[in-house]
N, C-alpha and C positions, 0 to 999 in steps of 0.2 A: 316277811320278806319284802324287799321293796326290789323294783323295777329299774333301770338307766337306760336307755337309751340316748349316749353322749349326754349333751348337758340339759337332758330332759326332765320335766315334774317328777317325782315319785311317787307312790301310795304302800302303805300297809295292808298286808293282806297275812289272814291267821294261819299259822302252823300246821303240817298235818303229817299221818305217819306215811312212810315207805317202805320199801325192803330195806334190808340190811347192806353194807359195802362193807369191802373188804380194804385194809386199810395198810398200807408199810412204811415204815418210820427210816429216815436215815437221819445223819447227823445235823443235817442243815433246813431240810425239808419232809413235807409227809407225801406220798401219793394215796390217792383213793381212787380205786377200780369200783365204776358203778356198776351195779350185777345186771346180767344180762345186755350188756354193750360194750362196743369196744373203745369205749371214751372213760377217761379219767382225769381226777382234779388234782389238780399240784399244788402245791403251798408256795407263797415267795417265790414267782414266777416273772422275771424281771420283764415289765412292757416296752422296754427301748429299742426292744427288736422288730416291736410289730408295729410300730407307729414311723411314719415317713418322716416326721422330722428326728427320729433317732434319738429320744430323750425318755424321761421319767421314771419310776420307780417300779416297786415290785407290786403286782397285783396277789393280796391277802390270798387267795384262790385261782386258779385258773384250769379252763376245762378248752377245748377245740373240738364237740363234738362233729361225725363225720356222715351224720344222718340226723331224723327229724326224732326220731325214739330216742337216741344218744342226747339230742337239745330238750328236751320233754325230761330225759331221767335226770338232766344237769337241772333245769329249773325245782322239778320234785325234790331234789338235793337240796337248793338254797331254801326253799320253801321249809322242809324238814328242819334246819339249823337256824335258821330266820337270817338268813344271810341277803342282803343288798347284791341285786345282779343289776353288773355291768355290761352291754353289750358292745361288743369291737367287731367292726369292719374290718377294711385293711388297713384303720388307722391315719386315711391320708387325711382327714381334715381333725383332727384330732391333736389336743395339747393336754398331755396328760402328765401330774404332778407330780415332779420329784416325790414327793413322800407317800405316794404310790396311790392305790386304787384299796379300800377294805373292800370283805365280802367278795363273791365269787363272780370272775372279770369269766364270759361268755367268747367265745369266738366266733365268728360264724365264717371263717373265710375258707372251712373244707367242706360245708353246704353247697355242692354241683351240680348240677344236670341242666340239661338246656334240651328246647323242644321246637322247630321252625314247622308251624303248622304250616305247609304250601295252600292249604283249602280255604283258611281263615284269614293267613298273610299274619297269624300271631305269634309273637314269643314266649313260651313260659320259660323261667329259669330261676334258680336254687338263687339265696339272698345271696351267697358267695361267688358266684360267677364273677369276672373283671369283668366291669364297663367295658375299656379299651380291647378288649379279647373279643368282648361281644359283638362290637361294632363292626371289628375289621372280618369275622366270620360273617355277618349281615354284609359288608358289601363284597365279598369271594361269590356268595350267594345270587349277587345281582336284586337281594332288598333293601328299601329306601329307608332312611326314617332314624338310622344312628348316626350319617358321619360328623354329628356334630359330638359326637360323645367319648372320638376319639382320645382327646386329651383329659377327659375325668377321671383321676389315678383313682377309683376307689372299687366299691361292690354296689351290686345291685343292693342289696339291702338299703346298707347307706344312702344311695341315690335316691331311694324310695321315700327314706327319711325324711332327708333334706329337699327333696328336690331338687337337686342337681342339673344344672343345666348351662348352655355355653351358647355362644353363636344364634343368639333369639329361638332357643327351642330348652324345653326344659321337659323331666321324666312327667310331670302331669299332664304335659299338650299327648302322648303316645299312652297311657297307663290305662289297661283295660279293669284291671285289677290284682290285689293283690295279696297272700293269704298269710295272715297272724297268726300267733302263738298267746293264749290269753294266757294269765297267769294261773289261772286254773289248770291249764294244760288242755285245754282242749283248743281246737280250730275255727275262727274265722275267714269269710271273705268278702273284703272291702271294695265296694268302687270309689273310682277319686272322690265323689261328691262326699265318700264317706271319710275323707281323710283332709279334710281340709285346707287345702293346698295354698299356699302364698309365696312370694319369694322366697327362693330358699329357705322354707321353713315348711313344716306340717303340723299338723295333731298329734303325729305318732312322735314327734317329741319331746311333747306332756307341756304343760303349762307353767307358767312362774309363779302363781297365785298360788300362795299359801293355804286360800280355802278348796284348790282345785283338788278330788281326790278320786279323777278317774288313772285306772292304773294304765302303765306303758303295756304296749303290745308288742311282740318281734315277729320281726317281719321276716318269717322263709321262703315265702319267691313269689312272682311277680308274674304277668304275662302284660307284654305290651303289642299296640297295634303296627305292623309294620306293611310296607309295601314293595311286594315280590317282585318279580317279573322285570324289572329293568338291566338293562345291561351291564354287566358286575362291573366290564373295564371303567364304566362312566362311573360308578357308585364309589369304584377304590379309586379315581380319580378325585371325586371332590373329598374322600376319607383323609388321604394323603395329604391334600392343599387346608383342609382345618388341620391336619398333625404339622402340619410344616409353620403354619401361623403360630400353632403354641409353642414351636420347637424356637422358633427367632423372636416371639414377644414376650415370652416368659423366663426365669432362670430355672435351669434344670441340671448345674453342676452341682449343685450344695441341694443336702438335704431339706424340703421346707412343708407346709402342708397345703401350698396353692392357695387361692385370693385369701387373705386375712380378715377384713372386712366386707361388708354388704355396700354394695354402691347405692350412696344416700339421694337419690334420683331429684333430678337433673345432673349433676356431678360423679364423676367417677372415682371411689376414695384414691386410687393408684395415684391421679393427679391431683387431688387434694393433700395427699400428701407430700408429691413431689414437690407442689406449690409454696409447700409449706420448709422445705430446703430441708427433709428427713432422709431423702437420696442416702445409703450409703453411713448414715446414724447408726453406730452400734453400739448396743449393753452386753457384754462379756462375748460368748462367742456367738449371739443371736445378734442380726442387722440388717436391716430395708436395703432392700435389694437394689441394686445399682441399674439392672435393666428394667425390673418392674416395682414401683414403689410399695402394690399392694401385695407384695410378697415378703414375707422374714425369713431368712434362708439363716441355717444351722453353716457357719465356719468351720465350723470343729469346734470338741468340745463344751459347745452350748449346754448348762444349762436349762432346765424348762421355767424357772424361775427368771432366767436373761429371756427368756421370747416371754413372758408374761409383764416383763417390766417393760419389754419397750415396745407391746402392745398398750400400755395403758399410758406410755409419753405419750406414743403417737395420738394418742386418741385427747388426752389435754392438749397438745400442741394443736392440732386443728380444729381445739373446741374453742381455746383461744385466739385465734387467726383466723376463723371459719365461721362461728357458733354454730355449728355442724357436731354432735355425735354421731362414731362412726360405730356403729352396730358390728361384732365380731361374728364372723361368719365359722373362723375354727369354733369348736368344742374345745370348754375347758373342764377338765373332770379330775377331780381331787381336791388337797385343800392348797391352796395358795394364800401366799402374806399379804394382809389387803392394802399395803404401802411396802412401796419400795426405795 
């Protein structure tokens, strides 16, 4: 079985037995009831529905389990068939490939519960909770420490991943800690120092290095530090003013999966691109965003082949005009044409 977390390292890990599931066939697809949970895996499960730019193909498998024994009997599953697990957030930073996902694509966006310790001033909560849900319940609350997290469309999980962060605050400045699912199936819990934190990017990533063969881990929830006690009206005041900032500087009519690129520091790729006269460039129905460059917003139509080709002009065009590579902040997971 091997591991994904978006476009993260993988490893092998050997086979081993389970119970039995119960299995039903129809004409197009199979489902499989794993025993003892109320989660099951589907065959040819199209992904264009769970990804924010609304593209890609079918995942070979797919499960949404709605507890931690349901995500435990789905990796026992892939484990048992030696199947490749893929892990999905809500998909918002995520470009996933027409010719779909092999092996068994994980959900975790029905993982929920949330916990506001008043004693501690900490959050725990389930990798599926929203960011943006969480935040704005953090400041009803009258506690500090998310509104900058209003506009991050995705999951805590993901956030965790990545690192996700807006507004000079990112999930490693608040993360107490956060607890794994090893591929053995048993439980972990990480503090940041254990997760290696850098610009939008972690450990629990996995590595590019071919010799790298520590396996991915998934992340089921998280407790962050927050601070109670302040006046909710001030708290859903500055919530509001970072939501109203993303609402007028970013595109939010067309489907897209938010910044495309990593800002190559001193420089902001938005304007490296704009500088570059990519404004408004488009490959079939994928095209750079008229209000925010570092955005590829879905027209209709798109696609995941047009947002992968004109991720990779953009990125010659400002390599030529700039010598700047621009580092892709989405996730690409599948196989894509390596010329377009």
């Amino acid at each position: 079985m091997k591991i994904s977390q978006a476009a993260g390292n993988v490893c092998t890990i050997s086979a081993s037995t389970t119970q039995k599931q119960k299995t039903e066939k129809s004409s197009d697809s199979k489902i499989i009831y794993l025993k003892d949970t109320d989660c099951v895996i589907q065959s040819h499960a199209s992904l264009s529905a769970f990804t924010s730019y609304r593209v890609g193909g079918d995942a070979e498998w797919y499960a949404a389990p709605r507890n931690l024994e349901a995500l435990q009997a789905s990796v026992e599953y892939a484990k048992e068939h030696e199947l490749t697990v893929t892990i999905l957030g809500a998909g918002s930073n995520l470009l996933v490939s027409d010719r779909g996902i092999p092996g068994l694509v994980i959900s975790t966006r029905h993982l929920r519960h949330s916990y506001f310790d008043p004693q501690t001033g900490q959050l725990t909560v389930a990798a599926g909770e929203s960011i943006p849900s969480l935040a704005w319940e953090a400041a009803k609350l009258g506690w500090q420490g998310l509104e900058w997290a209003v506009g991050i469309p995705g999951t805590v999980g993901g956030a965790v991943v990545m690192n996700a962060g807006a507004h000079n605050s990112c999930i490693a400045d608040m993360l107490v800690s956060a607890q794994v699912l090893l591929p053995d199936g048993t439980l972990e819990t990480l503090a940041p120092e254990d997760i290696g934190y850098s610009y939008r990017t972690s450990a629990l990533q996995g590595s590019a290095a071919p010799t790298e063969r520590r396996c991915q881990r998934i992340v089921t929830q998280a407790t962050f530090q927050l601070q109670p006690g302040a006046d909710p009206a001030i708290v859903l005041a500055t919530t509001k003013q970072h939501k109203k900032h993303r609402l007028t500087t970013q595109p939010y009519n067309f489907p897209s999966c938010g910044s495309v690129f990593r800002n190559p520091k001193p420089y902001a790729a938005g304007w490296l691109i704009e500088q570059t006269g990519l404004k408004g460039y488009q490959i079939g129905g994928a095209q750079v965003a008229l209000l925010h460059a570092n955005f590829i917003v879905n027209r209709g139509g798109a696609k995941a082949s047009d947002i992968f080709c004109l991720i990779r002009h953009i990125q010659h065009q400002v390599q030529e005009n700039w010598s700047i590579c621009l580092e892709p902040e989405v996730k690409m997971i599948g196989e894509f044409q390596a010329a377009c």
